[in-house]
C-alpha positions as CSV (number, residue, x, y, z in Angstrom):
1,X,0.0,0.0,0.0
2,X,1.0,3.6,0.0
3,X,2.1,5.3,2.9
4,X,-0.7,7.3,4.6
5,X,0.6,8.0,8.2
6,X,4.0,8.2,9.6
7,X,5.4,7.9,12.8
8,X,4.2,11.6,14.1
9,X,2.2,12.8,11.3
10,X,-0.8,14.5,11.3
11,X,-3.9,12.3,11.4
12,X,-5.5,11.4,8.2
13,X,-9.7,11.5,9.1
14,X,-9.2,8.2,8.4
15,X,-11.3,6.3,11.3
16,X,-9.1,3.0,10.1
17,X,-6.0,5.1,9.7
18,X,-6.2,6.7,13.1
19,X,-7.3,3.3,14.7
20,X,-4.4,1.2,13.4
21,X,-2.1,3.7,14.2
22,X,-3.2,4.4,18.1
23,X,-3.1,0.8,18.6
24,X,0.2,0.3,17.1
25,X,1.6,2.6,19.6
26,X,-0.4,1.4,22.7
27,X,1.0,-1.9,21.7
28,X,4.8,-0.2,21.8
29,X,4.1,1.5,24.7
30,X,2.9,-1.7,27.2
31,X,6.0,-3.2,25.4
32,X,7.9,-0.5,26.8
33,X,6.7,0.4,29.9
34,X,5.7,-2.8,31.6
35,X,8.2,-5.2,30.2
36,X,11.2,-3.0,28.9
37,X,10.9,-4.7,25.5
38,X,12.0,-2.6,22.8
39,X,9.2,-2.9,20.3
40,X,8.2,-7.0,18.9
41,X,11.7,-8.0,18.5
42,X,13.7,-6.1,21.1
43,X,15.7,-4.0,18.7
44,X,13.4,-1.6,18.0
45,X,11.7,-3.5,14.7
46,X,9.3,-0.6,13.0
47,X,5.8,-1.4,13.1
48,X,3.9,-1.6,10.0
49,X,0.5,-1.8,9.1
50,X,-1.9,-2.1,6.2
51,X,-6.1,-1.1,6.4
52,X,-8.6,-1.5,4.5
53,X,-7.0,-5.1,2.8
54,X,-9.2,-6.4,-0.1
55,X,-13.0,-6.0,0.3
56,X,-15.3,-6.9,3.2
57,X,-12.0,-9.1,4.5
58,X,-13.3,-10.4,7.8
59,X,-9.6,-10.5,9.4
60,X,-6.6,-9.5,10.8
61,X,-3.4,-10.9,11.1
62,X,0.6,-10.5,11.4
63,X,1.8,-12.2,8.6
64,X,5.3,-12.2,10.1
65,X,6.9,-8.6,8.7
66,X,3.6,-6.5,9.4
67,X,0.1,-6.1,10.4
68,X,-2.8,-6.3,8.1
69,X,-6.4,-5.4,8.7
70,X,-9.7,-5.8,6.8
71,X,-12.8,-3.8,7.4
72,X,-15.1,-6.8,7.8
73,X,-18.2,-7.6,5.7
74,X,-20.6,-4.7,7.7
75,X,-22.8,-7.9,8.7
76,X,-21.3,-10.2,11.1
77,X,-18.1,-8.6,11.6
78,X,-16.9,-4.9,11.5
79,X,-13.5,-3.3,10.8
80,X,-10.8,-4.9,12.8
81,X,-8.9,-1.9,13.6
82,X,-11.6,-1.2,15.7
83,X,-10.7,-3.4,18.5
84,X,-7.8,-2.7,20.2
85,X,-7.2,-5.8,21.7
86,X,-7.1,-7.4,18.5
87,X,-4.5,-5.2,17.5
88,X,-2.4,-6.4,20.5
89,X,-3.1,-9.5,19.8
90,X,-2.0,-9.8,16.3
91,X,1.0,-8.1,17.3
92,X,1.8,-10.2,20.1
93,X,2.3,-13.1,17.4
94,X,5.3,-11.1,16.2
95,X,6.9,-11.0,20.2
96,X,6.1,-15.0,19.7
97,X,7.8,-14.9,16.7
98,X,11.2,-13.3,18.2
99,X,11.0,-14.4,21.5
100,X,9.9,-18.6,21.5
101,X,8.6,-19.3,18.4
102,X,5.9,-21.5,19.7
103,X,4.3,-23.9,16.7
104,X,1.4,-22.7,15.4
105,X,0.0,-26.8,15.8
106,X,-1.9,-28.2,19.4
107,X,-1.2,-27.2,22.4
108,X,1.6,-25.3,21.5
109,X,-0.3,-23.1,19.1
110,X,-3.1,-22.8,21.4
111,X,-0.5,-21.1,23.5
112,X,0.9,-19.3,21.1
113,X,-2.7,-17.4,20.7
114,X,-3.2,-17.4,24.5
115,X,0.1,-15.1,24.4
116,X,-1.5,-12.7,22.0
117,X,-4.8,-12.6,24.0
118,X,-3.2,-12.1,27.4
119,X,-1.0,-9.2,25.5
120,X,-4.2,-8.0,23.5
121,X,-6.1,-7.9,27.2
122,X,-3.4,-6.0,28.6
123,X,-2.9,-3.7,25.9
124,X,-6.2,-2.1,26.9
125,X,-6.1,-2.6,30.2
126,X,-2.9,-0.8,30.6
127,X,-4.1,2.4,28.0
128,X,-8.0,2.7,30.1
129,X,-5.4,2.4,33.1
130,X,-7.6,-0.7,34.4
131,X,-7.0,-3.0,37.2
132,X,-7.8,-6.9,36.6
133,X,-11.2,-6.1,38.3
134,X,-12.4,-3.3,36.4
135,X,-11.3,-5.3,33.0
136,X,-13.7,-7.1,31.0
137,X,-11.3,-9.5,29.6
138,X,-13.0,-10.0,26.4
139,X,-11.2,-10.1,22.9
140,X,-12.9,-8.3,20.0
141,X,-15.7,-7.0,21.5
142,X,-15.9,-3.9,19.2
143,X,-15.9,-6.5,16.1
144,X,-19.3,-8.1,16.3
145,X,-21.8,-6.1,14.0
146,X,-25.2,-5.3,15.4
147,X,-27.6,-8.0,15.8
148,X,-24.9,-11.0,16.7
149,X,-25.7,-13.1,19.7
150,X,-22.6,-12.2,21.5
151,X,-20.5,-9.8,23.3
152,X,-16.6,-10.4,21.8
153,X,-14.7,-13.3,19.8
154,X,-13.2,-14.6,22.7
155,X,-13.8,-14.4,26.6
156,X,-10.7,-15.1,29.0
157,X,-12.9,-14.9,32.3
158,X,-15.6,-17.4,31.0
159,X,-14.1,-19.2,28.1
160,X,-17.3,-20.9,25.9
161,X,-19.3,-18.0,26.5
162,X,-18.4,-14.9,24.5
163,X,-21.3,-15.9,21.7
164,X,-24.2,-17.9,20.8
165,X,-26.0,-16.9,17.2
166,X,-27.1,-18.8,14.3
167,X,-25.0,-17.3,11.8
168,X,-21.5,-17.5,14.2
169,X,-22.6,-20.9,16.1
170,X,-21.7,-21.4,19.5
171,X,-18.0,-20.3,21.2
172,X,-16.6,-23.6,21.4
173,X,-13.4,-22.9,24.2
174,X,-13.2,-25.0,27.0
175,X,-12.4,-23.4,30.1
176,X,-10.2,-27.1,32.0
177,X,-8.2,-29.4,30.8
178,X,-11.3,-32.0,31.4
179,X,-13.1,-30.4,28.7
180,X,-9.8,-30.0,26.7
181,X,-11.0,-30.6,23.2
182,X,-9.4,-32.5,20.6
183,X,-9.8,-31.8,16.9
184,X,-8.1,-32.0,13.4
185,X,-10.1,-28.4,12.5
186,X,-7.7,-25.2,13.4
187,X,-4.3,-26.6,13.5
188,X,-5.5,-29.3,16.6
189,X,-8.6,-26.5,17.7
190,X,-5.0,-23.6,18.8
191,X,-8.1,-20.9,18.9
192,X,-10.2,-23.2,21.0
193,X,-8.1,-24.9,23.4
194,X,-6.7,-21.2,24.1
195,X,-9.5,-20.9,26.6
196,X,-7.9,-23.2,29.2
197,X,-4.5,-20.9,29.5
198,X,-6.8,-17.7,29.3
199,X,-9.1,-18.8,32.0
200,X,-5.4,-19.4,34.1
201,X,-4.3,-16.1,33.3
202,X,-7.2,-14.2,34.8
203,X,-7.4,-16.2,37.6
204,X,-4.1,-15.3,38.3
205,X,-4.1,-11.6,37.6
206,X,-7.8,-11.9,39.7
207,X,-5.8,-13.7,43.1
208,X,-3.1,-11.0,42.9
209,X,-4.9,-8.6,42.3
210,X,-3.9,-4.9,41.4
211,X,-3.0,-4.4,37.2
212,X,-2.3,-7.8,35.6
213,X,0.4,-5.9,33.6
214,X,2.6,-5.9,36.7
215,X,3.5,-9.4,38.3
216,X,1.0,-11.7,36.0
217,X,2.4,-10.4,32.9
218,X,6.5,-10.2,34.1
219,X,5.8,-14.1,35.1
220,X,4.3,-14.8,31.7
221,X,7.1,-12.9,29.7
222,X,9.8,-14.5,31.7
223,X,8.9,-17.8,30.5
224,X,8.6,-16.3,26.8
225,X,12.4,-14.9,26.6
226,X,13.6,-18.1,29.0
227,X,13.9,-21.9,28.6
228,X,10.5,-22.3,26.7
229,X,10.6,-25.0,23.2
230,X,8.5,-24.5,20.4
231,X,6.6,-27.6,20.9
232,X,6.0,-26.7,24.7
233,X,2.6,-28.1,25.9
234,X,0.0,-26.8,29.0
235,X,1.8,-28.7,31.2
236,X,5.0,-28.1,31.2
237,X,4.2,-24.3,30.5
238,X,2.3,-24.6,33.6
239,X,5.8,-25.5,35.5
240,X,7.4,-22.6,33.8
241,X,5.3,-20.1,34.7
242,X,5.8,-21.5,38.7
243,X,9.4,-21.4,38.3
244,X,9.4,-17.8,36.7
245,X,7.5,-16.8,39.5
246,X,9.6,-18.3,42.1
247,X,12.7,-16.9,40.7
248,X,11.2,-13.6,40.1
249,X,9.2,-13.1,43.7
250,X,10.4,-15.9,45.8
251,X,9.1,-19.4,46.6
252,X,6.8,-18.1,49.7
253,X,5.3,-15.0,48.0
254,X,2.0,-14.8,46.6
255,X,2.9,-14.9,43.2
């Protein structure tokens, strides 16, 4: 595309524009400010982004150099930049990408988009200056047109509940491991299976209390820049995170 907006510039009118560009820098700044990461690769990588890609594209995505947003079909979904959660979560695939390069395939992947959902959450958390309390921990909720049976994509406090409508179906996340379900559709179900990490997150960041982009997210983060595999499963990500915890705050403490 052509370049509409840099770094600094003068805003556009462009709702999209202005959208894209807001939530590319409240991205940088939780980066920044609550994890002393220099932008998605820790060098300061540029972030890029395309809007209004092909026509009624019901999508966005990080397709591993930069972000690129559709502005939905008007009917089920509307434009993606609108959500800024989603923005922080596509992004967050690019941290991934640097940091562990978790597989995109079962458990792994489903944790690989449970990164990007706890980074999209705390993206707007951290710019509404929200505690985990006042959060609504839902993903997309700005995305769903009028007249869908639902209130976001995705819901981190009550996984399996963020919609119910004929056109959408049902949300299909578990919430446990006993309802873990297991499916050749979605790269082994890595947007469904998410659920069970999300629902760990926010009881975590709800225990602690206070913002979850102090101690929940440092734990989290110090497992993605430490010993972590690509093919890492719940389990042993599970162990990580206690370990990071203990290192970071001490066996004893409430973390």
């Amino acid at each position: 595309g052509t370049l509409v907006r840099g770094e600094g510039a003068d805003d556009t009118g462009d709702e999209a524009v202005t959208q894209a560009y807001d939530g590319l820098g409240h991205t940088w700044q939780l980066l920044d400010d609550a994890l002393g990461r220099d932008s998605l690769d820790d060098k300061g990588l540029a972030l890029l982004a395309t809007v209004h890609y092909g026509r009624q594209y019901v999508n966005a995505f990080w397709n591993g150099n930069q972000m690129v947003f559709g502005d939905g079909d008007g009917v089920i979904f509307l434009g993606f930049t609108r959500s800024l959660d989603v923005i922080g979560h596509e992004l967050a695939h690019g941290v991934t990408q640097y940091a562990s390069g978790l597989n995109d395939q079962d458990q792994s992947g489903a944790l690989n988009e449970h990164i990007s959902d706890v980074n999209g959450s705390l993206v707007k958390q951290y710019a509404l200056g929200q505690d985990a309390a006042a959060a609504d921990w839902l993903i997309g909720a700005e995305l769903l047109a009028p007249g869908v049976q639902g209130t976001a994509l995705r819901s981190m406090k009550a996984p399996g509940t963020a919609y119910d409508d004929p056109r959408l179906g049902k949300d299909p996340q578990p919430d446990r491991m006993s309802r873990f379900v297991d499916t050749p559709d979605d790269y082994g179900g890595v947007h469904i299976n998410s659920g069970i990490p999300n629902r760990a997150f926010y009881t975590l960041a709800m225990e602690l209390g206070g913002k979850a982009w102090e101690a929940p997210a440092q734990i989290w983060y110090d497992v993605m820049v430490g010993d972590i595999k690509a093919d890492c499963d719940f389990s042993t990500f599970a162990h990580l995170t206690i370990e990071a915890a203990k290192v970071r705050f001490g066996a004893e403490s409430p973390e």
